[in-house]
Residue, then its C-alpha position, 0 to 999 in steps of 0.5 A: x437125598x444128597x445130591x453131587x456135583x462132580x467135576x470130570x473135567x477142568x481144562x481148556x479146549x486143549x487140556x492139560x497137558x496138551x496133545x505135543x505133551x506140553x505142560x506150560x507152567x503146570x507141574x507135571x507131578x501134580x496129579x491135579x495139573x492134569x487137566x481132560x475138557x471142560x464137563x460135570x455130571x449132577x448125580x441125584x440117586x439114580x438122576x444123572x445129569x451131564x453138563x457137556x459132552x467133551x472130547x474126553x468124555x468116556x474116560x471122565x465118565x469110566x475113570x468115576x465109575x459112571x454107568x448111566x448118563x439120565x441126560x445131557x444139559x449143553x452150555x454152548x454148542x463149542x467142539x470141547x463142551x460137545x464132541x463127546x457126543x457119540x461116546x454116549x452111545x453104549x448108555x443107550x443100549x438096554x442089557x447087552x443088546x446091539x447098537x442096531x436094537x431097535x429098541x434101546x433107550x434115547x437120552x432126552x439132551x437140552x441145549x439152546x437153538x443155536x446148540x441143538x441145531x448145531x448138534x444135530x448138523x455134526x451128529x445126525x446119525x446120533x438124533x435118527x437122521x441117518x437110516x442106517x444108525x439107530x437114534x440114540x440122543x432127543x434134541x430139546x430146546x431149554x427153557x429159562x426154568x426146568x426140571x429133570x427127573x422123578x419125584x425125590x431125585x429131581x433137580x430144577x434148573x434155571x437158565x440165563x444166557x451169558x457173553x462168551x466171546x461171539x457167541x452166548x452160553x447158558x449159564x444153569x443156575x440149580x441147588x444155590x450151585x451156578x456153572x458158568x464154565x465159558x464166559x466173559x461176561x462182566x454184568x452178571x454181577x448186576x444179575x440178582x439170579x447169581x447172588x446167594x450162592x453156595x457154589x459159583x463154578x466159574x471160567x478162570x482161563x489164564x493170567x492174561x486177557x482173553x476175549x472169550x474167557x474170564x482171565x483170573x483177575x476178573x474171575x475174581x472180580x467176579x467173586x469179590x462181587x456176587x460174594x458165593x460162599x465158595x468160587x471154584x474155578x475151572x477151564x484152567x489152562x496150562x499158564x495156571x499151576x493148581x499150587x501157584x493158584x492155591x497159594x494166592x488165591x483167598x480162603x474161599x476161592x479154590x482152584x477145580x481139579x479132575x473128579x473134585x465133588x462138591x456136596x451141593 
């Protein structure tokens, strides 16, 4: 069964363009400058796996025609990968029955201690903390391997913890495909779990240093290092035009763009 990797969002925290309109160096005529928050969705059959809850979450998912959300896999416990969250609610309901029905479906969503208690701080009504609103999310904490799904859609997962500025993120390693959307973390070239990949989705930020994101020569660096048969780059901000990237990046390295699939 062919299993996707669908990038619904490439861009930093603050997208591109920005809320005041600014596009930085991006062209605006581009369509693939137009960049919504950082998150992806693993799709198996009827198995749909979402990486991160973004602030842009609900048109990622309406403007790919996604109408059913399996569960949730956290990077790190940030506002642009998590406060999508509540968006999720109206995969909860079974037919068209009311937010209020008793009986909906809960989404089971995965993220480390830290994420998941954070998670269910900000959204406490999401996880049934709150008597009025009804549950629609399960908190739990991952584990270094895991799987999700049934039988023949099934996806299995491993984990490892990265640097990203003060904080770790998971980095999930599944199908040769490894998702590193937020890291400055310069030892995983020493980490055999990340050599022999098929896809390395990669943090890119900007030209310059940044003390929470790869910058572009380390992304490559990177790159030149674990040697995957193809890096995309994402969580681009507006400083990186998609076709200043495409015109000096090497053949295997490609800049992500809104709704990019990749066939993993």
């Amino acid at each position: 069964m062919k299993t996707k990797l669908l990038i619904l969002g490439c861009g930093n925290s603050m997208g591109v363009p920005r809320i005041d309109g600014y596009w930085g160096n991006c062209n605006k005529n581009n369509k693939k400058n137009f960049r919504t928050r950082c998150s992806a969705i693993i799709i198996k059959g009827f198995n749909n796996i979402l990486i991160d809850t973004s602030p842009d979450i609900k048109n990622q998912l309406y403007n790919n025609k996604i109408s059913t959300v399996s569960s949730v896999i956290f990077t790190h416990e940030h506002a642009d990968q998590t406060n999508g969250l509540f968006e999720l609610r109206p995969f909860t309901f079974k037919n068209k029955s009311s937010y209020f029905k008793k009986n909906n479906r809960i989404i089971d969503v995965y993220g480390n201690a830290k994420t998941i208690k954070l998670l269910r701080k900000r959204f406490d009504y999401c996880f049934g903390q709150n008597s009025i609103y009804p549950q629609i999310v399960r908190s739990n904490i991952i584990k270094k391997k895991f799987s999700l799904g049934k039988k023949s859609e099934k996806i299995h997962f491993q984990t490892i913890n990265v640097k990203h500025g003060l904080i770790k993120s998971v980095a999930y390693i599944f199908n040769k495909t490894a998702y590193l959307s937020d890291c400055n973390d310069l030892s995983i070239v020493k980490k055999k779990e990340f050599q022999n990949l098929k896809y390395l989705i990669l943090d890119c930020l900007k030209i310059d240093k940044n003390y929470a994101h790869f910058n572009l020569k380390e992304s490559l660096y990177i790159h030149n290092h674990l040697k995957p048969q193809k890096t995309i780059l994402t969580n681009l901000h507006s400083d990186l035009d998609y076709d200043y990237l495409r015109s000096r990046l090497p053949k295997n390295v490609f800049p992500a763009y809104d709704g990019l699939e990749l066939i993993i």
